[in-house]
C-alpha positions as protocol buffer text, in pm:
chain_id: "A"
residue {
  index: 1
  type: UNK
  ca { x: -7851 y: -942 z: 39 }
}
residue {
  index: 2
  type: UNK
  ca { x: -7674 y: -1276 z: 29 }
}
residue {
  index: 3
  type: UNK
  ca { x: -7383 y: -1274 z: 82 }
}
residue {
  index: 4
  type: UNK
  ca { x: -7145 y: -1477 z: -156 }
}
residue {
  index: 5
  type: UNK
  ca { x: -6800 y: -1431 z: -346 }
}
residue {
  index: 6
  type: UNK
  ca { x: -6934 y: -1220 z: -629 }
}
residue {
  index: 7
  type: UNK
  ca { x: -7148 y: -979 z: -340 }
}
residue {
  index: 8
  type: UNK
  ca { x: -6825 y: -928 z: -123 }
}
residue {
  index: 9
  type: UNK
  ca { x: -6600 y: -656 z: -231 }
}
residue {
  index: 10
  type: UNK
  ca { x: -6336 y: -636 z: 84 }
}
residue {
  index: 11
  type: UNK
  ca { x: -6220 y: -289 z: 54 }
}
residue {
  index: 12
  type: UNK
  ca { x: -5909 y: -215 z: 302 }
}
residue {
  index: 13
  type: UNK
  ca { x: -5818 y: 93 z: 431 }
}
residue {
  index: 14
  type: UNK
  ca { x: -5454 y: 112 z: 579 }
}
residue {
  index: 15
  type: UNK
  ca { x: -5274 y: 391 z: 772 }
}
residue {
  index: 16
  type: UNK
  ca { x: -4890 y: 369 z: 785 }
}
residue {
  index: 17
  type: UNK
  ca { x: -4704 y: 35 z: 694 }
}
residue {
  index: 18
  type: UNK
  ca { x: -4362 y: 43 z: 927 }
}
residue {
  index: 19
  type: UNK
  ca { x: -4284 y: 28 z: 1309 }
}
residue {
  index: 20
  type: UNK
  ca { x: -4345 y: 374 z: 1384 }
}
residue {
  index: 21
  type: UNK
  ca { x: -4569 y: 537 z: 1581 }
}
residue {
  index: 22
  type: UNK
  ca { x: -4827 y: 735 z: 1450 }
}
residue {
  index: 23
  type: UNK
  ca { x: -5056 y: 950 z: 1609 }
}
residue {
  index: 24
  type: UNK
  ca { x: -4864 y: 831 z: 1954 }
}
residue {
  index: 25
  type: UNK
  ca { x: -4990 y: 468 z: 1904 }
}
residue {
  index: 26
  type: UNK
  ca { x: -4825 y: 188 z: 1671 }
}
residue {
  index: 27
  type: UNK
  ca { x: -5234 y: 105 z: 1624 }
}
residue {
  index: 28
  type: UNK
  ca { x: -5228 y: 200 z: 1299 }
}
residue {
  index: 29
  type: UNK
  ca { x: -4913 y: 102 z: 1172 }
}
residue {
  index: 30
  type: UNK
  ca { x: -4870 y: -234 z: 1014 }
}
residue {
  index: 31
  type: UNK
  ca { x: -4507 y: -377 z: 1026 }
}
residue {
  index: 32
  type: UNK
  ca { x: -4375 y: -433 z: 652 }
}
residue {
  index: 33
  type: UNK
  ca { x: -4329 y: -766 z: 699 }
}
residue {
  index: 34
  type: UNK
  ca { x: -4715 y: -806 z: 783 }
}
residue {
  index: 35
  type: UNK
  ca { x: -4789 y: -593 z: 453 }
}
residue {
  index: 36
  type: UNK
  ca { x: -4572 y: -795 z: 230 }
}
residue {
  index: 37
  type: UNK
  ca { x: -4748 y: -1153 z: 349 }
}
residue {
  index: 38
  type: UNK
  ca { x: -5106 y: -1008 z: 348 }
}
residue {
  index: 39
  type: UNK
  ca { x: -5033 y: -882 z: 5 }
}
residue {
  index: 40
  type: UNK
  ca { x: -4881 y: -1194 z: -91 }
}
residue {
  index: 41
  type: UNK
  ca { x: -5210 y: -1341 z: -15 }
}
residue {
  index: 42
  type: UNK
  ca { x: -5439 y: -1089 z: -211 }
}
residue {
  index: 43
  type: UNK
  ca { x: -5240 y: -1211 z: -527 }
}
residue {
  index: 44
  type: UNK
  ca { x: -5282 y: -1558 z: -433 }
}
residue {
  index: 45
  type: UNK
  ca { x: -5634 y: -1541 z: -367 }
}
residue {
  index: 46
  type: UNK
  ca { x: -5685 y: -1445 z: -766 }
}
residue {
  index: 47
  type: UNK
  ca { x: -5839 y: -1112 z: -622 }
}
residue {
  index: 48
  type: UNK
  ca { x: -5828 y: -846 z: -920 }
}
residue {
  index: 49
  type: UNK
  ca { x: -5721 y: -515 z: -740 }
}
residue {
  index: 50
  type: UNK
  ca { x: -5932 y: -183 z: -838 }
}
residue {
  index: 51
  type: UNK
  ca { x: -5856 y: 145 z: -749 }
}
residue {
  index: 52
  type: UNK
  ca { x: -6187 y: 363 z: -594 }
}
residue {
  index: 53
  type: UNK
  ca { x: -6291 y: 581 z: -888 }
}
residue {
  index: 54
  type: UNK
  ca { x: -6288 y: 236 z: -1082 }
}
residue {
  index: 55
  type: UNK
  ca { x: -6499 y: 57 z: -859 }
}
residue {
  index: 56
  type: UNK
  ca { x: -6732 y: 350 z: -873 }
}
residue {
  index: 57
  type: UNK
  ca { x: -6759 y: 296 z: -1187 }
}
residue {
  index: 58
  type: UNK
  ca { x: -6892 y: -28 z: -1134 }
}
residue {
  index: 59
  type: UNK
  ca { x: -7131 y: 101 z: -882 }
}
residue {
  index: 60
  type: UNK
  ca { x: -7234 y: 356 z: -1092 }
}
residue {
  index: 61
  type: UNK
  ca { x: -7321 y: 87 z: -1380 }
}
residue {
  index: 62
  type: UNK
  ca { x: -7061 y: 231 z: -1624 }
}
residue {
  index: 63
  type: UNK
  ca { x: -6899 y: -19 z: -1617 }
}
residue {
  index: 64
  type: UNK
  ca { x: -6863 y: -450 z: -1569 }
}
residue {
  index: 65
  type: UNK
  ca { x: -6728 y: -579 z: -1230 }
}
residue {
  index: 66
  type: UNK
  ca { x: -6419 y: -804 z: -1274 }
}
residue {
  index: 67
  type: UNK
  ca { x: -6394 y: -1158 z: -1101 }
}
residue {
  index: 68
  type: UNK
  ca { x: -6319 y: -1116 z: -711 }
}
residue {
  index: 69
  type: UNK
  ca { x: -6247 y: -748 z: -666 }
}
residue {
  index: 70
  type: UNK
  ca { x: -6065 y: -604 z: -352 }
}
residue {
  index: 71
  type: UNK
  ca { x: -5941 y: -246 z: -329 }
}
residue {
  index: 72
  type: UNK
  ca { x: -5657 y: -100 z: -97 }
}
residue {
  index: 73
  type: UNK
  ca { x: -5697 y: 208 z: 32 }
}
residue {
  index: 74
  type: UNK
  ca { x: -5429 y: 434 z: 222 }
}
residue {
  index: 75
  type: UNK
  ca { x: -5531 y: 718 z: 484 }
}
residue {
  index: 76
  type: UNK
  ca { x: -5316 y: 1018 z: 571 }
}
residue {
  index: 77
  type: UNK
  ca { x: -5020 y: 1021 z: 325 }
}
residue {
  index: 78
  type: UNK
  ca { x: -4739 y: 903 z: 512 }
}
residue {
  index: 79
  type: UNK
  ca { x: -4431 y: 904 z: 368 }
}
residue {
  index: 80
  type: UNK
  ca { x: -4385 y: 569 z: 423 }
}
residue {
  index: 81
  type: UNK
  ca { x: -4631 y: 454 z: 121 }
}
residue {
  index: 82
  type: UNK
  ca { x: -4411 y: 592 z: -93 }
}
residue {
  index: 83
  type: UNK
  ca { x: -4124 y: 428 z: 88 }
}
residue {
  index: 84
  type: UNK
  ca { x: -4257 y: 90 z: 196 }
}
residue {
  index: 85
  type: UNK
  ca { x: -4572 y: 24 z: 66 }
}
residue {
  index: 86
  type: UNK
  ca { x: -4499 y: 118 z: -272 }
}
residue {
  index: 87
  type: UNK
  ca { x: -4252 y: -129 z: -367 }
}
residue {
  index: 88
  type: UNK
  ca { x: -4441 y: -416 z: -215 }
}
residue {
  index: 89
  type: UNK
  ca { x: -4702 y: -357 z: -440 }
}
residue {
  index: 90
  type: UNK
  ca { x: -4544 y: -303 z: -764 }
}
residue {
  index: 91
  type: UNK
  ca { x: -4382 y: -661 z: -647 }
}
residue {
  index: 92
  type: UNK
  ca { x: -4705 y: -823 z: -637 }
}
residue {
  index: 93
  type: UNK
  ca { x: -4874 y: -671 z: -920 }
}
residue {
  index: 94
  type: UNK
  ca { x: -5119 y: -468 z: -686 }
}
residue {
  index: 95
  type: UNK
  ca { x: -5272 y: -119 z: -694 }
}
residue {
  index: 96
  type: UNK
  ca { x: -5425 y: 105 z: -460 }
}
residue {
  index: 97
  type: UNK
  ca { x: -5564 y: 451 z: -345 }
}
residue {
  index: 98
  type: UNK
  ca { x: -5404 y: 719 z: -161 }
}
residue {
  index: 99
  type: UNK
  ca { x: -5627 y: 955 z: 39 }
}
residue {
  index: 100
  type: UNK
  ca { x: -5359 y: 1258 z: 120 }
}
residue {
  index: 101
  type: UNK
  ca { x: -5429 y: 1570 z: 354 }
}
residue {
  index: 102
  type: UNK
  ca { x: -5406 y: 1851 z: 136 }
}
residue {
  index: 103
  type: UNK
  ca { x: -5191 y: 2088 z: 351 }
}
residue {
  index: 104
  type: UNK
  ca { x: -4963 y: 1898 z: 497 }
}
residue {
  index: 105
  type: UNK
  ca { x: -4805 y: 1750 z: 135 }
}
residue {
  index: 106
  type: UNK
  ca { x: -4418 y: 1866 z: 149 }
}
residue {
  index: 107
  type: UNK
  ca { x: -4447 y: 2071 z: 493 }
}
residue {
  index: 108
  type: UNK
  ca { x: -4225 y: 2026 z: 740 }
}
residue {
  index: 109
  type: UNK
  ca { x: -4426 y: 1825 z: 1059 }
}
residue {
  index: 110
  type: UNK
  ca { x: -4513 y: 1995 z: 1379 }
}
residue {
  index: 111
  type: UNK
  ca { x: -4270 y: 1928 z: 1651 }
}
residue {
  index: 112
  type: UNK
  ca { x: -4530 y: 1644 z: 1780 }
}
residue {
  index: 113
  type: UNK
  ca { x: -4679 y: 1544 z: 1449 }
}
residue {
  index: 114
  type: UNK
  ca { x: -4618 y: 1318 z: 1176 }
}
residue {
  index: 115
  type: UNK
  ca { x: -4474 y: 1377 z: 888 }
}
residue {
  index: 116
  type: UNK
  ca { x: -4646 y: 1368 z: 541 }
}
residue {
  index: 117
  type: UNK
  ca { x: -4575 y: 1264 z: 172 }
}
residue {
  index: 118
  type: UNK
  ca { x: -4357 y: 1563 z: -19 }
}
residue {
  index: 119
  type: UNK
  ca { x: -4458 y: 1663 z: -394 }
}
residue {
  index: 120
  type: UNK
  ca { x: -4212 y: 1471 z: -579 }
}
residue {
  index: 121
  type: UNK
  ca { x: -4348 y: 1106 z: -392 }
}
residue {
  index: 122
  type: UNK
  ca { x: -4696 y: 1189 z: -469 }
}
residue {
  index: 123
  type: UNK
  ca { x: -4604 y: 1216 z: -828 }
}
residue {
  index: 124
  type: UNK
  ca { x: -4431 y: 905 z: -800 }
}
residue {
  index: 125
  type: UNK
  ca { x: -4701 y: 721 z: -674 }
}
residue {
  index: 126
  type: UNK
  ca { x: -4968 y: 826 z: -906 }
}
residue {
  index: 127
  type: UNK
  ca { x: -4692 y: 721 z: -1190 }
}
residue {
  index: 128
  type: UNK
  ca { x: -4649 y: 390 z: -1095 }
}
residue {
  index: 129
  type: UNK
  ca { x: -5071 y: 392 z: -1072 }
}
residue {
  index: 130
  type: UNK
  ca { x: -5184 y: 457 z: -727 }
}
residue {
  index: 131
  type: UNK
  ca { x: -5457 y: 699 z: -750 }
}
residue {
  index: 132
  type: UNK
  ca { x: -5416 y: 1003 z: -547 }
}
residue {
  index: 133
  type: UNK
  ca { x: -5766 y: 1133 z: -350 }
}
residue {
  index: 134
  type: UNK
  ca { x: -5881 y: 1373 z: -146 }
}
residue {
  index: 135
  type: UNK
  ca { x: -5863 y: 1329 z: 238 }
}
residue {
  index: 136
  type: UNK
  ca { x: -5975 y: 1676 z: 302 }
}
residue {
  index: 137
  type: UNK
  ca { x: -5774 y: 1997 z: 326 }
}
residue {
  index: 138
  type: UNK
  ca { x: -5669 y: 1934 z: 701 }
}
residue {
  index: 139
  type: UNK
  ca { x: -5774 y: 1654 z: 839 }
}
residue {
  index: 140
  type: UNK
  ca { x: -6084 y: 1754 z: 1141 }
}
residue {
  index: 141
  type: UNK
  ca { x: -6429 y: 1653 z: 1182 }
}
residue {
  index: 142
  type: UNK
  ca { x: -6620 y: 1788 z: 837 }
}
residue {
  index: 143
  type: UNK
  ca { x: -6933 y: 1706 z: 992 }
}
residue {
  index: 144
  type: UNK
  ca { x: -6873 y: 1970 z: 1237 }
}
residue {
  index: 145
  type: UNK
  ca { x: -6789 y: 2295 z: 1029 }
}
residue {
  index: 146
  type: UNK
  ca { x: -6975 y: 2610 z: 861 }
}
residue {
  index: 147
  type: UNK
  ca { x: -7058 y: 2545 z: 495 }
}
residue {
  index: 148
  type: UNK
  ca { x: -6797 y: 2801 z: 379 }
}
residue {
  index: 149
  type: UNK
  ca { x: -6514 y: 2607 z: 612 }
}
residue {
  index: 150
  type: UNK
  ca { x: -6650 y: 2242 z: 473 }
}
residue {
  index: 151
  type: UNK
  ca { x: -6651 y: 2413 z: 104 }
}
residue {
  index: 152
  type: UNK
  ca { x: -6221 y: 2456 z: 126 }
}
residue {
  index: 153
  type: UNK
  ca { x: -6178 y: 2140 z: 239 }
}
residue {
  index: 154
  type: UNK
  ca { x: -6351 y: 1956 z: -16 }
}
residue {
  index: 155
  type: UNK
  ca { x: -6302 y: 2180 z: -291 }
}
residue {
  index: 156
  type: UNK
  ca { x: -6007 y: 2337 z: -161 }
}
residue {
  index: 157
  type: UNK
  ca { x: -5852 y: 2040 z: -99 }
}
residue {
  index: 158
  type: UNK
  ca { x: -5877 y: 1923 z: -460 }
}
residue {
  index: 159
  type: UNK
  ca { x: -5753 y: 2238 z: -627 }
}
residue {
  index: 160
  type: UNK
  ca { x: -5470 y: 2217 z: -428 }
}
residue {
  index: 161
  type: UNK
  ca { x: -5419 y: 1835 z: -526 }
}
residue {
  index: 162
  type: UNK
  ca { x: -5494 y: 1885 z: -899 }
}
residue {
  index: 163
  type: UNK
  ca { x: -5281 y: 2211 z: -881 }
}
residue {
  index: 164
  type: UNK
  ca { x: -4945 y: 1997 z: -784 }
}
residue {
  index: 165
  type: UNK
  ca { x: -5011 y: 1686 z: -950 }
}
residue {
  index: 166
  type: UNK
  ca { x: -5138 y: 1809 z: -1281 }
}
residue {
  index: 167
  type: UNK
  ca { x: -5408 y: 1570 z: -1320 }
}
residue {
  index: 168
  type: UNK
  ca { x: -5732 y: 1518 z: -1231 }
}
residue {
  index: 169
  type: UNK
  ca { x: -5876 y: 1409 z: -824 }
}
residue {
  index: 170
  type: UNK
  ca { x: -6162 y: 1226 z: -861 }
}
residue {
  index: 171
  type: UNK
  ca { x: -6211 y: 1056 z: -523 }
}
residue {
  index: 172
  type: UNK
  ca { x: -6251 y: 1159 z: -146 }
}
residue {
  index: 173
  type: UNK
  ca { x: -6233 y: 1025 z: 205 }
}
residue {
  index: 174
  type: UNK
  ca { x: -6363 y: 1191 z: 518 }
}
residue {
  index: 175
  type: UNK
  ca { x: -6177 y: 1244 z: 790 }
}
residue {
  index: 176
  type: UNK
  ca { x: -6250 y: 970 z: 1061 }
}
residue {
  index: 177
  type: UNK
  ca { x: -6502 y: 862 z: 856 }
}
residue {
  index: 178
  type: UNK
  ca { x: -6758 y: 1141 z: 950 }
}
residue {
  index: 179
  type: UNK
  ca { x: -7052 y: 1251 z: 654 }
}
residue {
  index: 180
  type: UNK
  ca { x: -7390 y: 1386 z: 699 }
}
residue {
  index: 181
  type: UNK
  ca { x: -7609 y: 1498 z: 428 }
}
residue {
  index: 182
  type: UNK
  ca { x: -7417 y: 1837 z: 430 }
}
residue {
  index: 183
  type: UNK
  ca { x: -7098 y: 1740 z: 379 }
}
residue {
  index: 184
  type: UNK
  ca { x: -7167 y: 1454 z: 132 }
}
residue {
  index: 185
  type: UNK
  ca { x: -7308 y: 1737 z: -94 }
}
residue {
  index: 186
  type: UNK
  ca { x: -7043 y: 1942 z: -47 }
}
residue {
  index: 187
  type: UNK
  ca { x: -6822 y: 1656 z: -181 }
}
residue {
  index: 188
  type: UNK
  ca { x: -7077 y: 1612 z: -485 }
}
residue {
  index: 189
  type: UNK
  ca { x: -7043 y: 1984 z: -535 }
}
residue {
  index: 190
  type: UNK
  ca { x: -6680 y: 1971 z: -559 }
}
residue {
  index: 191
  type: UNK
  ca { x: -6694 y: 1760 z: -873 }
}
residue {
  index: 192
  type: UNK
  ca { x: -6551 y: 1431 z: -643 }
}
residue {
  index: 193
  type: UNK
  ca { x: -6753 y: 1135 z: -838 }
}
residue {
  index: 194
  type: UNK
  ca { x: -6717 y: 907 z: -517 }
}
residue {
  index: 195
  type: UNK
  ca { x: -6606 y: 910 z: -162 }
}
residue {
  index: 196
  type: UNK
  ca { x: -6507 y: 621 z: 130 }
}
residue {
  index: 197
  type: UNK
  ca { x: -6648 y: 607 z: 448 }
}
residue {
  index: 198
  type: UNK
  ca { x: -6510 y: 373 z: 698 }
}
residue {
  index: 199
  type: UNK
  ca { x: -6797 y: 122 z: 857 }
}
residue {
  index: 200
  type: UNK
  ca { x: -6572 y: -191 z: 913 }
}
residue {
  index: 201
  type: UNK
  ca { x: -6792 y: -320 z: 667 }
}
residue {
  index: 202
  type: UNK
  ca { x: -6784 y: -572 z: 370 }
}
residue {
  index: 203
  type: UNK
  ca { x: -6872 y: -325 z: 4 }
}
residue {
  index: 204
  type: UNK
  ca { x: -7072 y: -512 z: -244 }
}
residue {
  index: 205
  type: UNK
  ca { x: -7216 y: -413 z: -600 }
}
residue {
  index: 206
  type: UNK
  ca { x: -7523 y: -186 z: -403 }
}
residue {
  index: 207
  type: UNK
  ca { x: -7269 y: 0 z: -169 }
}
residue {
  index: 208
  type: UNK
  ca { x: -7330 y: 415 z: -156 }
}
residue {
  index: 209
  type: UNK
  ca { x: -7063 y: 519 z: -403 }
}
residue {
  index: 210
  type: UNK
  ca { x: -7081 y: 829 z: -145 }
}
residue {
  index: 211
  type: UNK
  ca { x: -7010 y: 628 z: 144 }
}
residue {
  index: 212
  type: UNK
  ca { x: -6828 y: 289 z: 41 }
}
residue {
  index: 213
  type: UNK
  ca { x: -6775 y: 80 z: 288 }
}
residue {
  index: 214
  type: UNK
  ca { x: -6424 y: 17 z: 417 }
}
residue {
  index: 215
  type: UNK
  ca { x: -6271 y: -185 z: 728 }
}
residue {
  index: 216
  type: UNK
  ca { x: -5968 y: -49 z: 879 }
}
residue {
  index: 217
  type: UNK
  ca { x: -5698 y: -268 z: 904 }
}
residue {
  index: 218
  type: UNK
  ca { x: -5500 y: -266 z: 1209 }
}
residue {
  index: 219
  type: UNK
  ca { x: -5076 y: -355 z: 1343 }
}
residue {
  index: 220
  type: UNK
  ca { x: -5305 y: -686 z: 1494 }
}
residue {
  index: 221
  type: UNK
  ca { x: -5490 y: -773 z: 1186 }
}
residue {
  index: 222
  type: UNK
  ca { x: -5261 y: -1005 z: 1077 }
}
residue {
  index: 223
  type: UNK
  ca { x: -5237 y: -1219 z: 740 }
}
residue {
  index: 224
  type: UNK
  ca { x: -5524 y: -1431 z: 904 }
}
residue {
  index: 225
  type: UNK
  ca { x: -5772 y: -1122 z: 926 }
}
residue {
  index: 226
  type: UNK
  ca { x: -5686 y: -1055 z: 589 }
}
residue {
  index: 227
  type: UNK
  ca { x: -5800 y: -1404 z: 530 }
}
residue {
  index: 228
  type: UNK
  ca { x: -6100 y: -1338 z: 692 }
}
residue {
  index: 229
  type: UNK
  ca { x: -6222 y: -993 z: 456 }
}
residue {
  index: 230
  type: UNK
  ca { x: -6070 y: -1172 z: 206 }
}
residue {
  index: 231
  type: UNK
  ca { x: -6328 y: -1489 z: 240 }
}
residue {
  index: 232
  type: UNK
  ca { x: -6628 y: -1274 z: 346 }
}
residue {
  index: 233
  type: UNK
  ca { x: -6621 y: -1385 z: 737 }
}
residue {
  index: 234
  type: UNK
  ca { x: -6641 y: -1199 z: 1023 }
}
residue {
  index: 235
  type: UNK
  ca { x: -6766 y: -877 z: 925 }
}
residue {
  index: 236
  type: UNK
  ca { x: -7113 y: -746 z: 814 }
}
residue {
  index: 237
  type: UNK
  ca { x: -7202 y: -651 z: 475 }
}
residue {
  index: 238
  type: UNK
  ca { x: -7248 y: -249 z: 446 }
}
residue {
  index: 239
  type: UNK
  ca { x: -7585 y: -124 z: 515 }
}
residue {
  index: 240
  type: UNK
  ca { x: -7729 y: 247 z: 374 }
}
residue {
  index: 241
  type: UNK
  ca { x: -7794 y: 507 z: 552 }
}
residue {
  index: 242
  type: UNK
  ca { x: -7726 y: 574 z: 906 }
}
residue {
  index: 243
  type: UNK
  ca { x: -7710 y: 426 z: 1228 }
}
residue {
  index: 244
  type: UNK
  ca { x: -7910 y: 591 z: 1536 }
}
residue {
  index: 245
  type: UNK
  ca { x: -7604 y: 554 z: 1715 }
}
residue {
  index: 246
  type: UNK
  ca { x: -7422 y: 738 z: 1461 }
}
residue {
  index: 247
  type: UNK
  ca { x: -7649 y: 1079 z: 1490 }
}
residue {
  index: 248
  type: UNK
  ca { x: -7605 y: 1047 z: 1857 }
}
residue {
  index: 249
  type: UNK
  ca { x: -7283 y: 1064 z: 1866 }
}
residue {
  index: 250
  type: UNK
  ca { x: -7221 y: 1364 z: 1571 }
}
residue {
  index: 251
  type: UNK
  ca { x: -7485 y: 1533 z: 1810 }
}
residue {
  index: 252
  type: UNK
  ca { x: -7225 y: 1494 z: 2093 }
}
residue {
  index: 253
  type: UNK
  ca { x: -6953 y: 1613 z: 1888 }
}
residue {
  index: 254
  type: UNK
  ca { x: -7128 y: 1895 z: 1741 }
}
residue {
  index: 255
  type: UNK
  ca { x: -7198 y: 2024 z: 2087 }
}
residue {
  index: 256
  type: UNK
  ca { x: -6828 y: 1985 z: 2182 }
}
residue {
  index: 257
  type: UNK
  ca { x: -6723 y: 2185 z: 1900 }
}
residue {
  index: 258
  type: UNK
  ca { x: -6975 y: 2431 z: 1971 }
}
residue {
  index: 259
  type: UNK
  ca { x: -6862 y: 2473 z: 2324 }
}
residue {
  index: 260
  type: UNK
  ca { x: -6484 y: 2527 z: 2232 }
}
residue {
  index: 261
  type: UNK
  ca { x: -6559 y: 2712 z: 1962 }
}
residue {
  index: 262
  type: UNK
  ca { x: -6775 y: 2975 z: 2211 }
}
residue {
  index: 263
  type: UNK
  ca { x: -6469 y: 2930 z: 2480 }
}
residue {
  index: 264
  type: UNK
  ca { x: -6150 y: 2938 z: 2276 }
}
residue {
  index: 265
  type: UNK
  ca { x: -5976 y: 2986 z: 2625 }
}
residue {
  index: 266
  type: UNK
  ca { x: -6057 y: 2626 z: 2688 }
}
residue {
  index: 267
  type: UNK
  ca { x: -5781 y: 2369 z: 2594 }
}
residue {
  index: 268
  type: UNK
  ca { x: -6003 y: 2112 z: 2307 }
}
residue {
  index: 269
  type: UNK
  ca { x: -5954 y: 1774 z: 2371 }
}
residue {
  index: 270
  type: UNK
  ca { x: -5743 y: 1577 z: 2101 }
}
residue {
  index: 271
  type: UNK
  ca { x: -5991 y: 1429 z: 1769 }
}
């Protein structure tokens, strides 16, 4: 495929906007002064934002692209999107997608962990038009689990998202970005009508609607990076399918889960 401005759909997946660690590293945190300039330049750049289930829709031919889409996507459901994020985006006219993890909306963190999005900022978010997804139940390797533990946290996970929202969640986004054939049908099954992978990969208009492509954005990115996705440079357009490299290593994992699953006694190394 060529690759031009109407082919390249940049399609951003962010984790935590603030200077806070997460997960023990500020990796994945971009400072809110970063978010509000790279923003800033979305808007400028006369992109016209889309939220997942409506890009499907364009995937799916239901529906026309419209000039120079780009879609932000959130992973994890910090509270901080509600806190941060949100307001930035409302300032610049923006919308997005919010993949939450099912279980941990309005619990109290672990005494190491982070904590997540509460009940009442979920609903505000969807209000003000973010749509809410799907990112699983609990958050591990779906890739790796019985078909009766991968069926609660796809389905599961949605009940219990549709149960406390009241409305309808139509969109998922797998953990790390790990699918295989299984899980992806599991998702189907579900009644999810598309789901993001990760790739650090430019989308375009003949993207898996199962697997769209999505490049994380990181506390380094910078406006300039943005830029970058934002021209179609520096990153490869989204390929179907998989990579060998990408059934080795689920192989690897699989194993590893298999061993610690037949030796509970052993202490499982951090996902």
């Amino acid at each position: 495929m060529s690759r031009s401005a109407k082919t390249v759909v940049p399609v951003l997946c962010y984790h935590s906007v603030g200077d806070v660690r997460r997960d023990n590293t500020l990796r994945w945190s971009v400072s809110p002064g970063d978010f509000d300039e790279q923003m800033a330049l979305i808007r400028e750049r006369g992109r016209t934002p889309m939220t997942v289930s409506g890009y499907a829709a364009v995937l799916r031919g239901l529906a026309p692209p419209p000039p120079r889409p780009v879609l932000i996507t959130f992973d994890d459901g910090f509270p901080d999107l509600a806190e941060t994020a949100l307001p930035v985006l409302r300032r610049h006219r923006l919308t997005a997608t919010a993949y939450v993890i099912a279980a941990r909306v309005g619990t109290a963190p672990p005494p190491d962990g982070d904590p997540s999005l509460d009940w009442e900022q979920l609903r505000e978010l969807h209000a003000h038009g973010v749509e809410i997804g799907s990112h699983s139940r609990s958050h591990c390797a779906l890739d790796c689990l019985r078909p009766s533990e991968l069926h609660q946290e796809a389905a599961g996970s949605r009940r219990a998202l549709e149960d406390g929202l009241g409305t309808s969640v139509r969109s998922f986004a797998y953990p790390y970005g790990y699918h295989s054939g299984a899980v992806r049908s599991a998702v189907r099954a579900a009644g999810y009508t598309s789901a993001c992978g990760v790739k650090n990969a430019l989308s375009h208009p003949n993207d898996d609607v199962f697997a769209i492509a999505r490049v994380l954005i990181e506390r380094d990115t910078g406006t300039a990076g943005i830029g970058a996705l934002l021209d179609g440079t520096g990153w490869p357009l989204a390929w179907r399918g998989e990579r060998l490299r990408t059934r080795g290593w689920r192989a690897y994992r699989r194993a590893r889960h298999l061993l610690y699953t037949a030796r509970p006694q052993l202490t499982q190394p951090p996902s």
